[in-house]
N, C-alpha and C positions, 0 to 999 in steps of 0.2 A: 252293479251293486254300489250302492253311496255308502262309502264307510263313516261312520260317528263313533267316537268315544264310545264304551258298553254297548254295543254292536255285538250281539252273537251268531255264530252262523258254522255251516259245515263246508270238508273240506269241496266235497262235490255242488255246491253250492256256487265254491270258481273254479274249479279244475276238471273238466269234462270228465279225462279219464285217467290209470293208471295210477290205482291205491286200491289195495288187497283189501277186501274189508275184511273185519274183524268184530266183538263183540264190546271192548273196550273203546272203542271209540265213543269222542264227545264232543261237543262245540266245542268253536276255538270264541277268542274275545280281542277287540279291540280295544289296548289300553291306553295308546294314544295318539294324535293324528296331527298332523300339523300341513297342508301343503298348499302354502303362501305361494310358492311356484306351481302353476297347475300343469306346466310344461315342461319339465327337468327334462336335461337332454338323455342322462342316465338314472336308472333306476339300480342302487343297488343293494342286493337280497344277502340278507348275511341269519343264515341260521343260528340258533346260539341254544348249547345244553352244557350247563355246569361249566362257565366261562368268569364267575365271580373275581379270580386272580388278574385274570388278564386282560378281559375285555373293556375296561375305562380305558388301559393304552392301547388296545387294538383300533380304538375307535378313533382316539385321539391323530396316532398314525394316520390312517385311513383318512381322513375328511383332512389332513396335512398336505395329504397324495394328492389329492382330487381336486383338477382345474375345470373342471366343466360344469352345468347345474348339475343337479344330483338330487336323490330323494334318498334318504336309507328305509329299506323295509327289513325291519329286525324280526325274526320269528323265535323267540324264545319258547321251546321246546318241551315243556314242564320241566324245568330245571328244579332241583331239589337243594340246590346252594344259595346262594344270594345273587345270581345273577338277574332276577327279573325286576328288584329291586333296584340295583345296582343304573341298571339300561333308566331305569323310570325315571330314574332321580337326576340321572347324565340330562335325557333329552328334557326335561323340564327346565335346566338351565342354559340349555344352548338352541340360539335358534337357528333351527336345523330341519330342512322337511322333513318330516318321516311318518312312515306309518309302524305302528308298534305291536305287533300281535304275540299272545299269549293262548298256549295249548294245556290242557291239566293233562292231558294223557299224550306219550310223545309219538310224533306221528314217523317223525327220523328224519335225517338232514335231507334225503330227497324230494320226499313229500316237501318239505318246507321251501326247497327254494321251486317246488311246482308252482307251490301259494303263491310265493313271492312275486312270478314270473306272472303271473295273470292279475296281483294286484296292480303289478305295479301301471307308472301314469306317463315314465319315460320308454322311448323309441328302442335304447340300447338295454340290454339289461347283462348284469355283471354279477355274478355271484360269488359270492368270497367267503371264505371258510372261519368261523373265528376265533381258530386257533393259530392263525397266519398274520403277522404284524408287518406291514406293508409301509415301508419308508420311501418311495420311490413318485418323489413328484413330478405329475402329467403322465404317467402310467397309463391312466384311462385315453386320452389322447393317441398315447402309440396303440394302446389294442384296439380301439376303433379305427383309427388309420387299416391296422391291417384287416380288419373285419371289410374294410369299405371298397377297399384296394385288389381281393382277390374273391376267386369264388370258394370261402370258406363254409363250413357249416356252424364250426365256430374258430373262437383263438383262446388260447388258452397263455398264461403269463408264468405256469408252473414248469412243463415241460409238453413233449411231440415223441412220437415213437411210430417205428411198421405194423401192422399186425401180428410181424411175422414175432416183433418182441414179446406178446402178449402169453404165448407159448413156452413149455416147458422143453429141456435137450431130448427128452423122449418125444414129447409129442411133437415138435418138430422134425423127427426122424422117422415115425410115425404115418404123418399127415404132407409129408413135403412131396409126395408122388402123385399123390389123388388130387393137390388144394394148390398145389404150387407149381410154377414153372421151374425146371431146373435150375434156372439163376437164382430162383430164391434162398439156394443152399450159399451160397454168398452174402445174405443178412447171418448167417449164426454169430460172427461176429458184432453185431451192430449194437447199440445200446441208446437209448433213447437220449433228444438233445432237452438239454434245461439241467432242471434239479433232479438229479439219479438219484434214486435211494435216499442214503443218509446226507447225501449233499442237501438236501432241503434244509434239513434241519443244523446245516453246519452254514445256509448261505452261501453256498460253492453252486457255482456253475460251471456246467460242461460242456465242452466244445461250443459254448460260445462266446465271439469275441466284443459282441457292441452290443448295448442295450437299443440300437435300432435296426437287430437284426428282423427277419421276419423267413419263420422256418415253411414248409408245409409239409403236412405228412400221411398218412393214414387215419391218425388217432392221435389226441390229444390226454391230458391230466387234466381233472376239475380243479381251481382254485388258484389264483381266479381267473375263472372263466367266461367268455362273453358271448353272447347272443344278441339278437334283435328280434322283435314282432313278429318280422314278416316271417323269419327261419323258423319262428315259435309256432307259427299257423302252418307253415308247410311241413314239417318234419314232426312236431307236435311234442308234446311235452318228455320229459324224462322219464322213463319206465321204473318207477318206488320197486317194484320184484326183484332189481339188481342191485340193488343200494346196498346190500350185504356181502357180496363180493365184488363190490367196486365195480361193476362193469355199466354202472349207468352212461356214465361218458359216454365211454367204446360204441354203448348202443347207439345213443343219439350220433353218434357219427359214422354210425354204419349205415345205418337209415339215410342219414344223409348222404353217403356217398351213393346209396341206388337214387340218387338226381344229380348225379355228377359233381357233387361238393368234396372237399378235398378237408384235413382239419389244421388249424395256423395254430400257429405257438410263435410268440416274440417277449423275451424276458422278460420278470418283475421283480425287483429287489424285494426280498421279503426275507424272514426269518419264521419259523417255527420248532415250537416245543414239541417234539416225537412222542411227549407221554401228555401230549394235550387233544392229539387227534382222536376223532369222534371212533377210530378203528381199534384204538389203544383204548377204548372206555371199558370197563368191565361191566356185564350184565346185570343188574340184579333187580328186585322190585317188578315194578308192572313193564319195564323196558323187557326184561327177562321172559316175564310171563305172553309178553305180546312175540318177542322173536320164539317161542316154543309152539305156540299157537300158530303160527304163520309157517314153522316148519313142518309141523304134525299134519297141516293141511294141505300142505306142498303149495304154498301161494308167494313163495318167494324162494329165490335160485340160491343155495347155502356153495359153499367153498370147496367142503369136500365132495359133492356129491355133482357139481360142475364146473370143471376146470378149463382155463384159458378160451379159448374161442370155440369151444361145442356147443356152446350158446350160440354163436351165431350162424355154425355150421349148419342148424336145423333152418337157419329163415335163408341164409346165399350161400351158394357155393364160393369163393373167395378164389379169383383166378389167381392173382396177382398180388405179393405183397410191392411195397417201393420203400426204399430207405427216405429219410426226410431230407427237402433239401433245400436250400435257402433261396428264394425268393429275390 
């Protein structure tokens, strides 16, 4: 599809598959397009819902960072603040690839960076959260390096963990005779390397010592996280059904591991606001009315109702977890 300015079009229109539908759904629109580079080496997809505060210096940051061409694909999410304004006014003054898409009804950060992932016009694609202000120039460099360097499914620049962390001390004690080798009672200690918890949002890193480390693991954190084409055709896009208990990653990199792929984490200096993430937003309006419709019809996996890796327990049986280990 040629995109043009006031272009309207649906999500399945680019996204084969993996979006629940619903009765609320609507076109999405092109609001602005620029791509003087028709080859950017990186394409990167930054979703954006109620970012008005932050997102001139997220961006600012971000194209700071970034040594390589680059395209940004912004999906503005039907934000209800001034972020859509805000993005318009930015790329009308800077010349900057981009493709700029606007949603009236929101579709959620997964779907968005699905969009993003099959607009885009670059090889690598890098998806960044925009509540993450990323000060770390040539960033995109070291995670392609480790993208190119090992057989990842992806790298992620937040953090890396086992599977075996994804689990609760019960369900661990639980699941560790049917799912696990006996050595795996040896991760209960383990804790994921990168940004733990509230280290994220403090800038603190965990056990690691150089920003040119390169971790591998199990399972990685989105954001930001990196892909290429060819992982995006074979593995295929992000499952929107997990996007509510975080477990979209995990998927795609479980999937990918039944082809042998492993998941890379190598650091990104970044900072985030813990009351800016898209998990810390409060419901309400048609964002509300679309996650109660999706849950009343069971077309997306809720929190309490499945926890830690029984999602994944019904597609593989999971022999083996392995601690993350540096490369």
């Amino acid at each position: 599809m040629k995109l043009k300015v006031g272009n309207i079009f649906n999500y399945n229109d680019i996204v084969p598959i993996y979006l629940s539908p619903h009765p609320f759904l609507e076109p999405f629109k092109v609001i602005s397009i620029n791509r003087s580079v028709s080859k950017p080496k990186v394409s990167v997809i930054i979703p954006v819902f109620n970012k008005d505060k932050i997102i001139s210096e997220m961006l600012d940051k971000l194209i700071g960072s970034l040594t390589l061409d680059y395209e940004l694909i912004i999906i503005d999410d039907a934000s209800t603040d001034n972020s859509k304004e805000i993005i318009n006014n930015y790329l009308k003054y800077k010349n900057i690839n981009h493709v700029f898409i606007s949603t009236t009804v929101p579709i959620f950060e997964t779907a968005c960076d699905n969009l993003g992932f099959f607009l885009a016009a670059g090889f690598y694609l890098l998806e960044i959260q925009s509540d993450m202000i990323i000060d770390d120039k040539g960033f995109d460099r070291r995670m392609i390096y480790a993208l190119d360097n090992n057989k990842f499914s992806s790298v992620s620049g937040r953090s890396c963990h086992s599977w075996f962390d994804l689990l609760s001390i019960k369900k661990r004690i639980k699941n560790v005779l049917n799912l696990y080798s006996p050595l795996s009672l040896l991760l209960f200690g383990t804790k994921p390397v990168g940004y733990v918890e509230n280290q994220l949002y403090e800038n603190k890193l965990s056990r690691v010592a150089s920003l040119h480390e390169i971790y591998k693991a199990d399972t990685n954190c989105r954001g930001p996280w990196l892909i290429n084409k060819d992982l995006l055709n074979e593995i295929g896009p992000l499952n929107t059904d997990l996007f509510f208990n975080g477990f979209d990653d995990h998927d795609f990199n479980l999937r990918g591991s039944q082809s042998g792929y492993s998941a890379g984490y190598t650091p990104v200096l970044m900072v985030c606001d813990k009351n800016e993430g898209s998990g810390n937003q409060v419901k309400s309006g048609i964002n509300k009315k679309i996650f109660e419709y999706l849950c009343e019809n069971k077309l997306i996996h809720q929190k309490k109702k499945i926890t830690g890796l029984n999602i994944f327990i019904e597609k593989l049986s999971i022999e083996k977890a392995t601690r993350p280990i540096k490369v």
